[in-house]
N, C-alpha and C positions, 0 to 999 in steps of 0.2 A: 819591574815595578809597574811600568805602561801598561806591562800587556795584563799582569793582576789588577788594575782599574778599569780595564775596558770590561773586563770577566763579570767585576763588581758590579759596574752600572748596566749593562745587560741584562743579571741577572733583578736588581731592583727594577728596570722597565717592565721586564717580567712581570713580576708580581704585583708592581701596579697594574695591571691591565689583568690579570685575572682573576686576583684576588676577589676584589669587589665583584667581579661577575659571578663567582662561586656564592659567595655572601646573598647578591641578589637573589640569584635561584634558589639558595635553600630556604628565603624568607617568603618567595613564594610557595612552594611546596608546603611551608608550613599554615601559609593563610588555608591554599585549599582542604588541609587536613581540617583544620579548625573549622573552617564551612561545612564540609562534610561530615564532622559529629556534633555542629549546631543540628543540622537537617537529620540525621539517623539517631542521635544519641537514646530519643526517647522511643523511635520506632514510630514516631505520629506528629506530622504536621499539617496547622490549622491555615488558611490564609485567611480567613476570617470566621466569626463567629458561628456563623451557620454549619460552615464543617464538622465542629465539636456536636454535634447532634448526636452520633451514631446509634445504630442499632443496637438492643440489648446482645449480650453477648453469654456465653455458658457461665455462671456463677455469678451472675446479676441479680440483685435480689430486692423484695418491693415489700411495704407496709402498705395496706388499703382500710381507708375508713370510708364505710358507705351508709347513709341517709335516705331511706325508702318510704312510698306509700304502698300499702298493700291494699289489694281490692281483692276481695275473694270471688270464687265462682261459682263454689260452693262448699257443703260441710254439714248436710244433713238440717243442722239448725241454721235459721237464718244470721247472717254474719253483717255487718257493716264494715266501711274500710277503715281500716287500723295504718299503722307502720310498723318499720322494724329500726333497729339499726345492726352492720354487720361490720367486724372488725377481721382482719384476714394477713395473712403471714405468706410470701410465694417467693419459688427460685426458678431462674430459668437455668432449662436442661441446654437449651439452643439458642440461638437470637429468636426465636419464633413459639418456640414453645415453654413453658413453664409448667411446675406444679406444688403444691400447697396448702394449706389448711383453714377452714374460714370455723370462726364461733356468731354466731346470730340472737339476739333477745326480737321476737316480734311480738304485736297484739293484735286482736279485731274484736269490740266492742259487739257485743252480742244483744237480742233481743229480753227487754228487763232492765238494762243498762249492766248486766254482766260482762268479764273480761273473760275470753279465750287467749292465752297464751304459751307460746312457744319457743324454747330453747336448743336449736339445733348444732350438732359439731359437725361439721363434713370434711373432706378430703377433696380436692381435683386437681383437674389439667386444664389449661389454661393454652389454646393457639390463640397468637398474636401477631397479625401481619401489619404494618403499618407503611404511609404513604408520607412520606415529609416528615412533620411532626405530629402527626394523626396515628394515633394507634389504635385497632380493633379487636378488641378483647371478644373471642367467645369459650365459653365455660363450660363445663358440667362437673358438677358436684355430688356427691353419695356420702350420705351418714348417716347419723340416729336423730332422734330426739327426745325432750321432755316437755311432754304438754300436759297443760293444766285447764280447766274448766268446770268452774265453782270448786266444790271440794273432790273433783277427778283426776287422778293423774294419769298418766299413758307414757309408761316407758318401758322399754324404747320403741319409738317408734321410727320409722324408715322414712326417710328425709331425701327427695332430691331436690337438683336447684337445676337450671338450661338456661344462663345469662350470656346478653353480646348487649356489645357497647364502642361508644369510643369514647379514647381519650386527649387529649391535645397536651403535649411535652411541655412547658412553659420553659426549665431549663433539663440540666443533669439531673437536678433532685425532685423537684414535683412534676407531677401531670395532675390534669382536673380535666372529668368527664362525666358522663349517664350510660347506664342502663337500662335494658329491661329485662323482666327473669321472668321464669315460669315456675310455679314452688308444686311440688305436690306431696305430701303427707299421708299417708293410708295407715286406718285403723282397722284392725280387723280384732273379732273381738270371739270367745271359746262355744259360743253357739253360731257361730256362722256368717252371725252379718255383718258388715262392716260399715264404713262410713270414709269419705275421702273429702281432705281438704285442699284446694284448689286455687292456686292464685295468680294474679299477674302482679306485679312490682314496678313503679318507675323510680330510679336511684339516679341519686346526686352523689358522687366522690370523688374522693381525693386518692393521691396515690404516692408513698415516698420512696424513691428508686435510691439504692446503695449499693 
């Protein structure tokens, strides 16, 4: 019976003294598990605000509304400067690149106090390198149009645009920036002559990134 008591309290010393140290280390093990899928679970951590910035990424994709004066250069008939405004639809292929679809209404106030104007659909690409929170849009666009002048129309007519800009990120969802574009329009008509309309743009927009 002695020697079955010694056995007994041997083996309780025992497991007071390792119990609790097993217990300890697997409550560590589990803290650092829990640490390590705070830090990985989402695949991205911020230490402050300015980290969450990042660069556009492949399937980033952006609404643009832009605000312009147009000044022509020329157009056969003398023009004064008008506006436009352009609404536009873009995806990026890259962090850097994109491409997209713009729709355009513009005008310019003609000699008489007539209206020349113009409804273009284009297409482009879109390279965009940016520095912090500065982004640098440069463009080129190709498409048609529909222009109007008194009772004339002209369609379609061939539409490019060659805009660079920047813009400044405010957060994830908007940027606000300018432009400036190059427009050219060429009418060519079934006797041979033609006439080109020519312009430069300064744009004020907005931008909403999703």
């Amino acid at each position: 019976m002695k020697h079955l008591s010694k056995v007994l309290l041997l083996a309780a010393f025992v497991a007071f003294i390792t119990v609790p140290q097993s217990i300890f280390a697997q409550t560590q093990d589990n803290q650092e598990i829990d640490a390590d899928d705070e830090y990985e679970g989402d695949g991205d951590y911020y230490e402050d605000e300015e980290e969450r910035l990042t660069p556009n990424g492949a399937g980033d994709q952006y609404i643009s509304i832009q605000l312009m004066g147009a000044f022509p250069i020329g157009f056969g008939e003398e023009l004064f400067p008008g506006g436009a405004l352009s609404l536009g639809y873009h995806r990026f292929l890259t962090d850097m690149i994109a491409v997209g679809a713009d729709m355009m209404f513009g005008y310019n106030p003609t000699i008489g106090s007539n209206i020349f104007t113009y409804i273009p659909f284009t297409v482009g690409i879109t390279f965009q390198p940016y520095v912090w929170r500065f982004e640098f849009p440069m463009t080129l666009n190709v498409g048609m149009a529909i222009e109007n002048y008194l009772q004339y129309n002209y369609f379609p007519g061939l539409f490019m645009k060659a805009q660079a800009g920047v813009y400044y990120r405010m957060n994830e969802s908007w940027s606000f920036g300018g432009e400036c574009n190059f427009i050219w329009m060429p009418q060519w008509y079934k006797d041979g002559s033609s006439v080109h309309y020519t312009a430069v743009t300064a744009t004020l927009g907005a931008r909403y990134h999703f």
